[in-house]
Backbone as CSV, one residue per row, in Angstrom:
resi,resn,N_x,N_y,N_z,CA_x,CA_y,CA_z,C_x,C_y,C_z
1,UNK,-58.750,53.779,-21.313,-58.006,53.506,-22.544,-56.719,52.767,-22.201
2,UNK,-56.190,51.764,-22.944,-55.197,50.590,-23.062,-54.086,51.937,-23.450
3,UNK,-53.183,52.252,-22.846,-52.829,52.624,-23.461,-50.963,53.037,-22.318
4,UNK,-49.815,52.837,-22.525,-48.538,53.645,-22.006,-48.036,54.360,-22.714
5,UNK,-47.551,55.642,-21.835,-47.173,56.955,-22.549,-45.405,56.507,-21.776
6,UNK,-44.475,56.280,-23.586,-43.134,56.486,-22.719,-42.778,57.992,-22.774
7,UNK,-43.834,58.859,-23.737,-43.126,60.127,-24.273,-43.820,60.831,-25.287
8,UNK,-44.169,61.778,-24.969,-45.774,62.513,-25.398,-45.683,62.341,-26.761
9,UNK,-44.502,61.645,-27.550,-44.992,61.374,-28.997,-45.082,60.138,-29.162
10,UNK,-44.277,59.148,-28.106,-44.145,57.852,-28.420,-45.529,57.186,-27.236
11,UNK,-46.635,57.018,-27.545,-47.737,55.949,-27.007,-48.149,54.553,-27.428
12,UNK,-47.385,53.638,-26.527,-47.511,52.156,-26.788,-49.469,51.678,-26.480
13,UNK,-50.360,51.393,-27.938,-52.014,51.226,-27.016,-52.115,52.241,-27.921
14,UNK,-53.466,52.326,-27.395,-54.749,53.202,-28.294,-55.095,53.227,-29.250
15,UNK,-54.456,51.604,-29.867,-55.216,51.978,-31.616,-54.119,52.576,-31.968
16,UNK,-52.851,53.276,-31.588,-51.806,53.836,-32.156,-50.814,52.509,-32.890
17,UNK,-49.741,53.330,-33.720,-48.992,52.849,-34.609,-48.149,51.540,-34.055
18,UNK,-47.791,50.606,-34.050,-47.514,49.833,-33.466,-45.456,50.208,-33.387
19,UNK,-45.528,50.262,-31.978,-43.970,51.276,-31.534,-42.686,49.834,-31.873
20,UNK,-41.696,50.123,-31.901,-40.931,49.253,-31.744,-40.224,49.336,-30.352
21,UNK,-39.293,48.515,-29.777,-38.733,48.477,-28.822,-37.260,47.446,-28.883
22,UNK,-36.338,48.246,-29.524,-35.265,47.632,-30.166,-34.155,48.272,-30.225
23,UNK,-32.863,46.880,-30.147,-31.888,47.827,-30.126,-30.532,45.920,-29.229
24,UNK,-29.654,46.298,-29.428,-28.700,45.614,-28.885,-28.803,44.912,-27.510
25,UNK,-28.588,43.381,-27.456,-28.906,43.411,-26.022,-28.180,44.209,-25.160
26,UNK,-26.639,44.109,-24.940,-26.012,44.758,-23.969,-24.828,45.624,-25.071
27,UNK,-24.302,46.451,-23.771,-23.022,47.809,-25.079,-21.828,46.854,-24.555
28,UNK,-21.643,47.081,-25.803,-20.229,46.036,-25.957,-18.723,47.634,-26.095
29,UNK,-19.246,47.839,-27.311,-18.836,49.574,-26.936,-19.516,50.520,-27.607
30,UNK,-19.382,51.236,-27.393,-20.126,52.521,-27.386,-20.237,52.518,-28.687
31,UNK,-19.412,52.484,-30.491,-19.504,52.485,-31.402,-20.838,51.418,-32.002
32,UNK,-20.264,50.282,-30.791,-21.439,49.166,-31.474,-22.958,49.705,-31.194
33,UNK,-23.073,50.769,-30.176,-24.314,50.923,-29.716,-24.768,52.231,-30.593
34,UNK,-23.610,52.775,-31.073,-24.206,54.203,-31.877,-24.563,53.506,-33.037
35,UNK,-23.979,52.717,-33.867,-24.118,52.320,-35.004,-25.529,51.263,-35.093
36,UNK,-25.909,50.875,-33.649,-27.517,50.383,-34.003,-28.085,51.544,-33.869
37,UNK,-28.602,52.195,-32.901,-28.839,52.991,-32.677,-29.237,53.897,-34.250
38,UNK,-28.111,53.928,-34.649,-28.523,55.151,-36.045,-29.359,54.052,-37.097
39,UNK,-29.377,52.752,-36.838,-29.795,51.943,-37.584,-31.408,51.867,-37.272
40,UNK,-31.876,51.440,-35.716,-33.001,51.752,-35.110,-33.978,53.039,-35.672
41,UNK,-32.921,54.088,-35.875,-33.600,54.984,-36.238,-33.877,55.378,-37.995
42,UNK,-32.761,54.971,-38.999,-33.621,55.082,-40.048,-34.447,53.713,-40.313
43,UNK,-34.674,52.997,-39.976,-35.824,51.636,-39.791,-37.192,52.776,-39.281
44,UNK,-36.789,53.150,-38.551,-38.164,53.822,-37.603,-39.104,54.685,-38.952
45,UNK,-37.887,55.711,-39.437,-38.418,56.785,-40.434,-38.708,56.536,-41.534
46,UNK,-38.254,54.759,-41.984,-38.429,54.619,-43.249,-39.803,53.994,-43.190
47,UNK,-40.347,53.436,-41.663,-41.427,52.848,-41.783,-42.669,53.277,-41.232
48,UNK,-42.537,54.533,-40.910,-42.773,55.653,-40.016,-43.808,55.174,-39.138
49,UNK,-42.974,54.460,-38.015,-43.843,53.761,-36.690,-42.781,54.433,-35.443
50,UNK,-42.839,54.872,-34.594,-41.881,55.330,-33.396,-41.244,54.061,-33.090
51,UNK,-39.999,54.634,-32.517,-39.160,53.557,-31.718,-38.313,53.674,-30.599
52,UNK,-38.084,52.962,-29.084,-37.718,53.081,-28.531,-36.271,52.562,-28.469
53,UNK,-35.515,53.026,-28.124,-34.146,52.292,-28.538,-33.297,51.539,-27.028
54,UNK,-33.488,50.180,-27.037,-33.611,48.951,-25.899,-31.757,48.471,-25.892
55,UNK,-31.114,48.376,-24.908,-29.734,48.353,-24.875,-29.510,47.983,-22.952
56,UNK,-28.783,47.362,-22.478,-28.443,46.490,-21.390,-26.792,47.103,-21.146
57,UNK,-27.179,47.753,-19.604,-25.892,47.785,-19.116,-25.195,46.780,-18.120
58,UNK,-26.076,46.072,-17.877,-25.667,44.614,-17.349,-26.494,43.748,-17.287
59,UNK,-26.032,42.613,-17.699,-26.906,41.266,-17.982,-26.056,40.622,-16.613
60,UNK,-27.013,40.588,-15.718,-26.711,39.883,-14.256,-27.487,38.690,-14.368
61,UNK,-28.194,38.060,-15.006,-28.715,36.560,-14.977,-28.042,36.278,-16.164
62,UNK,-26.171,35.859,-16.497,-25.823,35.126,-17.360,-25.524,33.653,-16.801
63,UNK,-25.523,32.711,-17.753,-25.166,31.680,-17.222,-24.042,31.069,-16.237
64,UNK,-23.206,31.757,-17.091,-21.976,31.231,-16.402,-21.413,32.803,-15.917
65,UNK,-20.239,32.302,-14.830,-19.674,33.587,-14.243,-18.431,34.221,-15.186
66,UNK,-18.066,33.517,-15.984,-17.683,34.018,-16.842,-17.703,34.873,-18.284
67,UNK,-19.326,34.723,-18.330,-19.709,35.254,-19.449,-19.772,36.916,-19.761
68,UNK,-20.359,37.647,-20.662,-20.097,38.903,-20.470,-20.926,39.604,-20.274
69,UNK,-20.946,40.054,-19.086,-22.243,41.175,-18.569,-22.587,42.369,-19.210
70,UNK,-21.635,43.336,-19.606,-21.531,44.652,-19.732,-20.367,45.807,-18.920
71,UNK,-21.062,46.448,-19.286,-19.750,47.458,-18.463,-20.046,48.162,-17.387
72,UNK,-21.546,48.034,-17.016,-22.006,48.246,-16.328,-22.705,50.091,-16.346
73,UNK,-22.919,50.122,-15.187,-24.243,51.397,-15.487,-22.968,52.925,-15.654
74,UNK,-21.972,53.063,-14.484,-21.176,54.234,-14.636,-21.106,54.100,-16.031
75,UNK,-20.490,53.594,-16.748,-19.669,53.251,-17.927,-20.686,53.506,-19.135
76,UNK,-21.879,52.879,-18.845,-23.121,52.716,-19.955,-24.127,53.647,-20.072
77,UNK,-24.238,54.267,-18.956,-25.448,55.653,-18.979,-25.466,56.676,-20.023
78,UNK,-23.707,57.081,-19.531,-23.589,58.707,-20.786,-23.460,57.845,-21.773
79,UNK,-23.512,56.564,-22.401,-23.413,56.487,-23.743,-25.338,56.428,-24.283
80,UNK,-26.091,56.286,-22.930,-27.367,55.983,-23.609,-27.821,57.516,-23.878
81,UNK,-27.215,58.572,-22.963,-27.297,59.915,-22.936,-27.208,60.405,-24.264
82,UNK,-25.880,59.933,-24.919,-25.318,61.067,-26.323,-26.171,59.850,-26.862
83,UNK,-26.865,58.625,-27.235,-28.061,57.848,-28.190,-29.547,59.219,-28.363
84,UNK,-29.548,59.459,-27.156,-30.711,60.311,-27.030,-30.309,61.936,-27.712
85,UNK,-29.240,61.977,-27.454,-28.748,63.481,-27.807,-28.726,63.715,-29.283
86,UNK,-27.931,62.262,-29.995,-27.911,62.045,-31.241,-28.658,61.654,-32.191
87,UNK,-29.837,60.742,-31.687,-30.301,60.126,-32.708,-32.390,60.580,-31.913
88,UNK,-32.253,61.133,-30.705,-33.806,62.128,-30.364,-34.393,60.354,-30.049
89,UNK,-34.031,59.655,-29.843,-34.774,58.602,-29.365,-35.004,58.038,-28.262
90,UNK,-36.418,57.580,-27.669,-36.193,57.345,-26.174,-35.466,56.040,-25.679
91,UNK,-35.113,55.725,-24.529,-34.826,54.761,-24.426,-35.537,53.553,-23.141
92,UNK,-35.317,52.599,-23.239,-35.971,52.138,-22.620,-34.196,51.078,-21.545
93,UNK,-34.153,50.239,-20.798,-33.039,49.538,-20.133,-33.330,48.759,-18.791
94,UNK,-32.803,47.562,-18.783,-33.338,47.000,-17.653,-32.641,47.027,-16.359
95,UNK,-33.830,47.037,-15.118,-32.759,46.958,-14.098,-32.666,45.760,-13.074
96,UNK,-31.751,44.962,-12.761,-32.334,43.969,-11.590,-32.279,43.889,-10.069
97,UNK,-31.760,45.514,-9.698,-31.882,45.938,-8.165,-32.693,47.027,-7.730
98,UNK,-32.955,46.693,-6.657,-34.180,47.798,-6.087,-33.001,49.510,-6.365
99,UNK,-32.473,49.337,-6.644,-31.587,50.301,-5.935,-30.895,51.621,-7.626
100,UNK,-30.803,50.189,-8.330,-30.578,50.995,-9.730,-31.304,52.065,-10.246
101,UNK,-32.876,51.315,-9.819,-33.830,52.351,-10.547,-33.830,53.899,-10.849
102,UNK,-33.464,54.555,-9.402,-34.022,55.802,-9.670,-32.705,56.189,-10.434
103,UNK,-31.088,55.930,-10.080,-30.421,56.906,-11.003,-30.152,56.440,-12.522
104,UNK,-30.985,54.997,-12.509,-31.110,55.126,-14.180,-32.139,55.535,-14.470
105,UNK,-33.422,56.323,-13.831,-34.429,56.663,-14.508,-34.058,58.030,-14.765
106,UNK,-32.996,58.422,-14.557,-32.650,59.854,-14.292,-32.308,59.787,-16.556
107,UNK,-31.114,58.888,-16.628,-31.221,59.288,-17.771,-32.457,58.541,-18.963
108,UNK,-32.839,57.247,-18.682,-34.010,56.167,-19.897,-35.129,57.014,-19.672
109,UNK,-36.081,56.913,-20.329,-37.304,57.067,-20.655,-38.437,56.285,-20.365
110,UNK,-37.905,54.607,-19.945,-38.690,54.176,-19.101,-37.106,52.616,-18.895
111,UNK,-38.668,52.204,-18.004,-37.358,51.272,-17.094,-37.839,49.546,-17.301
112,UNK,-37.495,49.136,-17.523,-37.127,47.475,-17.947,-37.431,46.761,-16.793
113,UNK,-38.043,45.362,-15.981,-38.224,44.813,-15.457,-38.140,43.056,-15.926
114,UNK,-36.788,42.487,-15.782,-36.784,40.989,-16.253,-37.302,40.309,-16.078
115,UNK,-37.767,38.840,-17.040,-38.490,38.615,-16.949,-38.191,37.424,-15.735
116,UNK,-37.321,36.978,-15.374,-36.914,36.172,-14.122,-37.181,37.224,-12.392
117,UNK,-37.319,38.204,-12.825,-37.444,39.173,-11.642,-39.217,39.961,-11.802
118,UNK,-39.776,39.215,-12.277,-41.427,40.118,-12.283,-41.792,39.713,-11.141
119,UNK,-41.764,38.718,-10.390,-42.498,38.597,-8.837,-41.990,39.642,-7.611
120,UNK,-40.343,40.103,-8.205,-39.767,40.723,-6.916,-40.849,42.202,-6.814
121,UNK,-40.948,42.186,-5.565,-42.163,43.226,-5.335,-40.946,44.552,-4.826
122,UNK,-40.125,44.472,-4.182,-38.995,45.657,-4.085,-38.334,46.188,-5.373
123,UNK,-38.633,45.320,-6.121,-37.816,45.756,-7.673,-38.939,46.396,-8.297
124,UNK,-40.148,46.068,-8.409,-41.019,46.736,-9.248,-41.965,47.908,-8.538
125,UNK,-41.773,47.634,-6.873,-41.941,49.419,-5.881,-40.959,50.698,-6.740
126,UNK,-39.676,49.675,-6.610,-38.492,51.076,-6.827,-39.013,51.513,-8.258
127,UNK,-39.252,50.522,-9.111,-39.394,51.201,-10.735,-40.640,51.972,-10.724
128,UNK,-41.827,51.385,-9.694,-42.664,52.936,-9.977,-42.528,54.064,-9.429
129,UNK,-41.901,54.022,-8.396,-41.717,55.316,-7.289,-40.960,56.519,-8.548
130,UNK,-39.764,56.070,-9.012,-39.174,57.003,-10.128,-40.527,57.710,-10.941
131,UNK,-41.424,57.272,-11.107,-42.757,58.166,-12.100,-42.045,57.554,-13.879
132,UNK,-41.431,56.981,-14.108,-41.021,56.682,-15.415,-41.954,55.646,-15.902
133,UNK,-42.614,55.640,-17.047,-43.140,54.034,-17.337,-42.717,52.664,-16.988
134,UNK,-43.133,51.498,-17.023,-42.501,50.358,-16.760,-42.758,49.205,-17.976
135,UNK,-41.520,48.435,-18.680,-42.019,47.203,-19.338,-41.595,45.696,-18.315
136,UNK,-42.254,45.410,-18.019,-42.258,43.681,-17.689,-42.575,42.600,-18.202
137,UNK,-41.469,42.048,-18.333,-41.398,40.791,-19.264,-41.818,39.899,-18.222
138,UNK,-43.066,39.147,-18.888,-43.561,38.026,-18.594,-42.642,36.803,-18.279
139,UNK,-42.771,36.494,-16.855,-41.740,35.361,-16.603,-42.305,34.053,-17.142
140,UNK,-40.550,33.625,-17.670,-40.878,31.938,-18.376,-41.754,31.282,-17.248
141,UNK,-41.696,31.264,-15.972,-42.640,30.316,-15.331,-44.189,30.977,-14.386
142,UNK,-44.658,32.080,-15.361,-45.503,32.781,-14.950,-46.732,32.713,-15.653
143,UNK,-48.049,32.313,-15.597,-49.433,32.093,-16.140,-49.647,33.681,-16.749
144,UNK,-50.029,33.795,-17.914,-50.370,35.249,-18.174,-50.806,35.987,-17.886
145,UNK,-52.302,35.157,-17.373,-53.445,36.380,-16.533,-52.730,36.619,-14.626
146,UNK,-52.084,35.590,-14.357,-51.156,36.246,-13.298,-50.019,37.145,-13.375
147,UNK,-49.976,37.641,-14.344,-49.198,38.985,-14.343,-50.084,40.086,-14.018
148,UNK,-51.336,40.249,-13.637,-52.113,41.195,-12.819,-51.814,41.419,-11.631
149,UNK,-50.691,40.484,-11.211,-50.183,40.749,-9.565,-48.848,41.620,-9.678
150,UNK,-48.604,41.687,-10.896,-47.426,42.442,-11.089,-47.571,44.238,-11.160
151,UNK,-48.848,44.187,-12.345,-49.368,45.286,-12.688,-49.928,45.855,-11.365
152,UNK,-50.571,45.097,-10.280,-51.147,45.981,-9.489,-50.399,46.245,-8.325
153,UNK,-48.919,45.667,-8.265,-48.168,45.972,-7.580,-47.694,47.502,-7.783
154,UNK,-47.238,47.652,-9.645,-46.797,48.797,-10.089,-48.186,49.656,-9.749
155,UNK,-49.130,49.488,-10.323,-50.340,50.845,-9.726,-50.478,51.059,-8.902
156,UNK,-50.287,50.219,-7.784,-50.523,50.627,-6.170,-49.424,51.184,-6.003
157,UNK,-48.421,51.156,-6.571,-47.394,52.409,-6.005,-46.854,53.523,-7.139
158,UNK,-47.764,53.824,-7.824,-47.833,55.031,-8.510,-47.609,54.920,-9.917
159,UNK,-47.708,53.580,-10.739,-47.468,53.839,-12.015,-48.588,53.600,-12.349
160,UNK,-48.946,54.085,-13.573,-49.774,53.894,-14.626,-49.505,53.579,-15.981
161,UNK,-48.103,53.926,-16.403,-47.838,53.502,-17.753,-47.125,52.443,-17.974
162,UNK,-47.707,51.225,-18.305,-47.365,49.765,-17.624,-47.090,48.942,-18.937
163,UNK,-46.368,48.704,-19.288,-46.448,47.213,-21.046,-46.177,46.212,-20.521
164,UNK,-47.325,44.851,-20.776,-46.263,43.738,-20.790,-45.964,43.002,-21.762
165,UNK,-44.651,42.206,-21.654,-44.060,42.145,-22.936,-44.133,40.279,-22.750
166,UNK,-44.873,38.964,-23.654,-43.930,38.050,-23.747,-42.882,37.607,-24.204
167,UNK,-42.624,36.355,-24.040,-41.080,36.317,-24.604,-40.605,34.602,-24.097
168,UNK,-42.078,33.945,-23.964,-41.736,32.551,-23.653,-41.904,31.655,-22.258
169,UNK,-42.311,30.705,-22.523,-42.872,30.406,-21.395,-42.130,28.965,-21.770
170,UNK,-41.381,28.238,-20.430,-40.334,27.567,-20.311,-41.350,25.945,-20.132
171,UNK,-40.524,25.307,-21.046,-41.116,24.191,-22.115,-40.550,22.474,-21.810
172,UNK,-40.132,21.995,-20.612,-39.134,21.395,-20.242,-37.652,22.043,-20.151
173,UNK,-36.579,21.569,-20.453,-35.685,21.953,-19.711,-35.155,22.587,-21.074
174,UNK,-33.855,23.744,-20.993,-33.310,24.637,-22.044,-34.373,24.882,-22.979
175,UNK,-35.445,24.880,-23.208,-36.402,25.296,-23.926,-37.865,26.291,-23.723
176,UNK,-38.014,26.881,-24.665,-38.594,27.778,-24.665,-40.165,27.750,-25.713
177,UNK,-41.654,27.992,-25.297,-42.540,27.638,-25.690,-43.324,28.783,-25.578
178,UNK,-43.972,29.652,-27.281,-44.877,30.665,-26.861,-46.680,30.213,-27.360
179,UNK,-47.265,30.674,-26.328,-48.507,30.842,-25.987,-49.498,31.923,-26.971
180,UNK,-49.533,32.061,-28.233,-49.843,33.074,-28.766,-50.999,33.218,-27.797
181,UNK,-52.086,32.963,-27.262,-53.039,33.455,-26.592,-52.689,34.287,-25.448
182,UNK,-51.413,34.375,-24.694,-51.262,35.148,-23.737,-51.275,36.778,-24.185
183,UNK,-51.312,37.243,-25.230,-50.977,38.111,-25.716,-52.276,38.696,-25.325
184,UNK,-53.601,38.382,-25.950,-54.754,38.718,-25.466,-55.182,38.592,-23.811
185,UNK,-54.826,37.620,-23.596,-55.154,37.166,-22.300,-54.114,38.890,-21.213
186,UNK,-53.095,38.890,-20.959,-52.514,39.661,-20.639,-53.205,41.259,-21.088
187,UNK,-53.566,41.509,-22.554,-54.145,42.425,-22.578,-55.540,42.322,-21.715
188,UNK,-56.585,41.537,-21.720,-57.351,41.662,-20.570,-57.155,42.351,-19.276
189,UNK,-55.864,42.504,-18.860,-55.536,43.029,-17.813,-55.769,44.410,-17.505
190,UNK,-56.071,45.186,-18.679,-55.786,46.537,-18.975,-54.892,47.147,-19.140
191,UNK,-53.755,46.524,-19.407,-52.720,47.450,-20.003,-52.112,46.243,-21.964
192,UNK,-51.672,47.214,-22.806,-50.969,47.435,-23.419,-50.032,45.715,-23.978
193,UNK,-49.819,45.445,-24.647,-49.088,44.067,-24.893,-47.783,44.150,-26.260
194,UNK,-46.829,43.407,-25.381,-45.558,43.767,-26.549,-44.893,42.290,-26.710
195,UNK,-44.628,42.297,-27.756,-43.982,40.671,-28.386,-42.304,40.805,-28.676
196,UNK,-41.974,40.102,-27.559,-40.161,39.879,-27.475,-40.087,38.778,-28.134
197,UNK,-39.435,38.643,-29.835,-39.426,37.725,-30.809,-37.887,36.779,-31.040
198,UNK,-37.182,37.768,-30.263,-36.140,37.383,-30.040,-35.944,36.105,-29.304
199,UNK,-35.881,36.925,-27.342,-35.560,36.363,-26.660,-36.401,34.790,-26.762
200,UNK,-37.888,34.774,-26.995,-38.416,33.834,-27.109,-38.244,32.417,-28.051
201,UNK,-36.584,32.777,-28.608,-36.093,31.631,-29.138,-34.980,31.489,-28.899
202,UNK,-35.182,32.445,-27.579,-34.114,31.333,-26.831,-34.199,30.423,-25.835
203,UNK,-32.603,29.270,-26.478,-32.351,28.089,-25.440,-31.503,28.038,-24.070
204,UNK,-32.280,28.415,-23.144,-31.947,29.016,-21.834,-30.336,27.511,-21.604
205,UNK,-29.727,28.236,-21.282,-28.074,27.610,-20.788,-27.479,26.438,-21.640
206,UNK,-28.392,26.058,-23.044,-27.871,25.018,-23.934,-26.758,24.839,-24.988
207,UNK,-25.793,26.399,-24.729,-25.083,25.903,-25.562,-23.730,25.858,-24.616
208,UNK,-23.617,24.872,-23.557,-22.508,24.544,-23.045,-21.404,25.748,-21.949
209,UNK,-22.756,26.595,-21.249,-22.037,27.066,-20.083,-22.565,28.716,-20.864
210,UNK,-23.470,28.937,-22.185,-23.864,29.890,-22.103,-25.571,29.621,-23.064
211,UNK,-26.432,30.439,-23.212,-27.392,30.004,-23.678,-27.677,30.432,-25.487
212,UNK,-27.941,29.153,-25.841,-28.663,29.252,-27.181,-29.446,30.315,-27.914
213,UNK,-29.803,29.398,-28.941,-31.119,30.085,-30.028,-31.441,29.746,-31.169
214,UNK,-32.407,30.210,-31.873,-32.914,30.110,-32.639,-33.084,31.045,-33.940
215,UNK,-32.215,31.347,-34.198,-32.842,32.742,-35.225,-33.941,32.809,-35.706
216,UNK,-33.499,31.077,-37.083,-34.998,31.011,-37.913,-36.439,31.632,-37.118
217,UNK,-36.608,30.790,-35.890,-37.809,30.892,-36.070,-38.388,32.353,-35.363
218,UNK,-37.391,33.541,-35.830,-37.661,34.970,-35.013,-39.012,35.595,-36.099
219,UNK,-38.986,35.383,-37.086,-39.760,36.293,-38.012,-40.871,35.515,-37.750
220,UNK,-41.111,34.423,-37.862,-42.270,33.767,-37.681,-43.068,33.753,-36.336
221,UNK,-42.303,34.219,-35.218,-43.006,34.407,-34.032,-43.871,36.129,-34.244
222,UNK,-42.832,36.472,-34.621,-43.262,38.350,-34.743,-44.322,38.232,-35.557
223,UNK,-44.475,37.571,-36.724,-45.861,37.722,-37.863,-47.059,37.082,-36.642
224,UNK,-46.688,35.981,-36.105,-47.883,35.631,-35.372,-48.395,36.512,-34.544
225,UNK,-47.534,37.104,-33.763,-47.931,38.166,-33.043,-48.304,39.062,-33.719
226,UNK,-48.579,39.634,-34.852,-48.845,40.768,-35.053,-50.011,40.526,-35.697
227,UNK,-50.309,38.745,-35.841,-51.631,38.456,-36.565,-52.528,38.444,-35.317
228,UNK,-52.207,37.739,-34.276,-53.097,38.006,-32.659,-53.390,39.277,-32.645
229,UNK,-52.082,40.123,-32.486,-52.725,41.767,-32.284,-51.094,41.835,-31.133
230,UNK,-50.576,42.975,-31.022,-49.900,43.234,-30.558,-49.516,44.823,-30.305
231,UNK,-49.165,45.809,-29.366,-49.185,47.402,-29.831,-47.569,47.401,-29.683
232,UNK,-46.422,46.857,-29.279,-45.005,46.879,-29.165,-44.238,45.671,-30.081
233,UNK,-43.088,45.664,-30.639,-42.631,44.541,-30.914,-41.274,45.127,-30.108
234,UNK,-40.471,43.898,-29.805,-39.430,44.082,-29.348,-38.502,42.818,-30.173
235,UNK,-37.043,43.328,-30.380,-36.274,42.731,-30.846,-35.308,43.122,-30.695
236,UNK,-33.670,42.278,-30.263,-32.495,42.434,-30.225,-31.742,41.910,-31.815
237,UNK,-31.185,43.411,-31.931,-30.190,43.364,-33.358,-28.804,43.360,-32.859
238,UNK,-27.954,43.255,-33.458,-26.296,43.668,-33.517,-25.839,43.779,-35.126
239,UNK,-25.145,44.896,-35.259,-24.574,44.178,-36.337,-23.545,43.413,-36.885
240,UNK,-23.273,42.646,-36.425,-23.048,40.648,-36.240,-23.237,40.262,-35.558
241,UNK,-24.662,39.492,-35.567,-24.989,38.760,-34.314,-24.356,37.227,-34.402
242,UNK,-23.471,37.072,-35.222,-22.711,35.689,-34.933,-21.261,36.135,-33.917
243,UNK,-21.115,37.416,-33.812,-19.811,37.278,-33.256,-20.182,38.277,-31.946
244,UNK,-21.724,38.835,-31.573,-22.464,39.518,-30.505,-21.567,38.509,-29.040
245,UNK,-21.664,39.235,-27.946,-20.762,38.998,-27.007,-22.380,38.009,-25.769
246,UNK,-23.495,38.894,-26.565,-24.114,37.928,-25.545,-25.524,37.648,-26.706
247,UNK,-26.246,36.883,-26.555,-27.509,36.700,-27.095,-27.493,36.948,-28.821
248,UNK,-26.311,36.157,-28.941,-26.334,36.658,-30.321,-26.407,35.172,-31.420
249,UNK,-27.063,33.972,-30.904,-27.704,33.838,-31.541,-29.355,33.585,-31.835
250,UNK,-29.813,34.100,-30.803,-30.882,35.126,-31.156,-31.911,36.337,-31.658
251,UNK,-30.413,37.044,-32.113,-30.583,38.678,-32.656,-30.346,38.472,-34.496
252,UNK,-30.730,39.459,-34.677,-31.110,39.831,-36.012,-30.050,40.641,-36.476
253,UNK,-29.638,40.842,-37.837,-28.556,41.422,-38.231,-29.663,42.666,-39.207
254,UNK,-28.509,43.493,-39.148,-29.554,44.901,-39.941,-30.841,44.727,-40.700
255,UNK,-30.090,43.977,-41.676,-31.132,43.833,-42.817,-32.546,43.000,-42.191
256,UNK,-31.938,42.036,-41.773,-33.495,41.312,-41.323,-33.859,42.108,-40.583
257,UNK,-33.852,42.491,-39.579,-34.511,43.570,-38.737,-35.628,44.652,-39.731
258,UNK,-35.030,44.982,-40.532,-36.015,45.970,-41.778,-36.453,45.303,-42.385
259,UNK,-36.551,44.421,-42.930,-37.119,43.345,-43.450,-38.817,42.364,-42.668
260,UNK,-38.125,42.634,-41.807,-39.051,42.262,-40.102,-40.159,42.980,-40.355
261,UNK,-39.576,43.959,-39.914,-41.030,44.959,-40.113,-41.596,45.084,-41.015
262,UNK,-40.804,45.056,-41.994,-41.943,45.201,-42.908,-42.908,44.305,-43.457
263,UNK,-42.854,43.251,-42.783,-43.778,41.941,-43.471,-45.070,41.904,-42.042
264,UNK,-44.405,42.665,-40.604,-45.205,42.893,-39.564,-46.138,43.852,-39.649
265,UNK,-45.874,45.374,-40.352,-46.687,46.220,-41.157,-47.709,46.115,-41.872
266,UNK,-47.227,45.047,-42.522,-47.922,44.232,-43.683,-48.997,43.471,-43.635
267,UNK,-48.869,43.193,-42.084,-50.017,42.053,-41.716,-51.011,42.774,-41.022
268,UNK,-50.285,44.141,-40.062,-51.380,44.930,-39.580,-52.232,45.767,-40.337
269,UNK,-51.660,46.273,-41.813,-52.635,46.576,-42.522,-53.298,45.882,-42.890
270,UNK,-53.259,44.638,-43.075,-54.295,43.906,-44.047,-55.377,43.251,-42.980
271,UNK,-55.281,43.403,-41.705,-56.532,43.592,-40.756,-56.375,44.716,-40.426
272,UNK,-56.151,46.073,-40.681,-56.802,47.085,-40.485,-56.588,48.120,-39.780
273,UNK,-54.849,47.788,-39.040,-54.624,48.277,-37.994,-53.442,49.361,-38.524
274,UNK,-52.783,50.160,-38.118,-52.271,51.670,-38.434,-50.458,50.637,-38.420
């Protein structure tokens, strides 16, 4: 069975409810992250699909050295701690050193793998050794059905609960191009498939020392995906993503975000799906 367990209620696969995987790219502060966070979660209950709640304690592939990473993991953990304490939701967070993994698996629910870092084979040892699930984002310059070298990296060293997520496949230069067929193709693999609607409109380093986007065309990637077939959606909100410190014009502001789903709902019922 297709199927990752982040959390004996939340199962990404099986014909189950299609999960979300959402939430702020990085904590700017702790208020901005409670206040999605409580947002993540009545979206979840009003549409009653589970959700994982997705948040960045450092964005280490920014463009420029000046841009804003985060606050990093001391600083960012206990706030993902009291998310979980407060609002009962799992979390999911990415890491890009062999070394992060295990004491952030101590507090997430599963562990993040970028999509510029899916070949590193020390980065995706450390994320299974922890026993936590894993999501890996399909790298912009990676063939779909070759993400089976990724997956069997993670199974050969002890995971089994594996998602992969696209999110764009790099189109000439600052641009970004999705493959609706990888979605299937990747599921062939045997595991699980999740659609990053966001990131995939974005314009990698084009807006002058930091990178672009696209808003418009976020809803329209997510309906496609959910007309292919998809068991995760993933999406970065803020609430103002015009004045968001990183990836914000890519992210979704409250309302569209609920709005999102519900036209993604919409499409999985009307082929048939929960």
């Amino acid at each position: 069975m297709i199927r990752c367990r982040v959390r004996e209620d939340v199962v990404i696969g099986e014909g189950r409810k299609l999960v979300l995987l959402v939430g702020p790219d990085v904590v700017e502060t702790e208020e901005q992250v409670m206040a999605t966070a409580r947002e993540v979660k009545r979206v979840s209950e009003k549409h009653g699909i589970p959700a994982v709640f997705k948040c960045s304690f450092d964005k280490a592939n920014r463009t420029s050295l000046s841009s804003y990473r985060g606050p990093g993991m001391e600083e960012a953990l206990p706030i993902f701690a009291k998310v979980k304490a407060e609002f009962g939701l799992p979390l999911v967070t990415d890491v890009h050193e062999a070394w992060q993994a295990a004491p952030v698996a101590e507090v997430v629910d599963m562990l993040q793998v970028p999509a510029f870092l899916c070949r590193q084979t020390d980065l995706l040892v450390a994320c299974a050794k922890t026993g936590k699930p894993v999501q890996v984002k399909k790298g912009q310059m990676v063939a779909p059905k070759d993400m089976r070298h990724a997956v069997t990296k993670l199974r050969e060293s002890g995971c089994e609960d594996i998602v992969l997520t696209e999110r764009g496949a790099s189109f000439g230069y600052n641009n970004l191009v999705v493959d609706m067929r990888s979605l299937p193709l990747m599921r062939d693999i045997g595991v699980p498939v999740c659609m990053d609607a966001t990131h995939a409109v974005q314009l990698p380093s084009a807006a002058g020392g930091t990178s672009g986007g696209e808003r418009r065309f976020v809803a329209g990637l997510a309906r496609a995906a959910a007309a292919m077939g998809i068991d995760a959606l993933f999406l970065e909100i803020h609430p103002d993503p015009d004045n968001a410190l990183c990836d914000g014009p890519n992210s979704l502001d409250f309302a569209g975000f609920d709005e999102l789903v519900g036209q993604v709902l919409a499409i999985r019922r009307a082929l048939g799906q929960p």
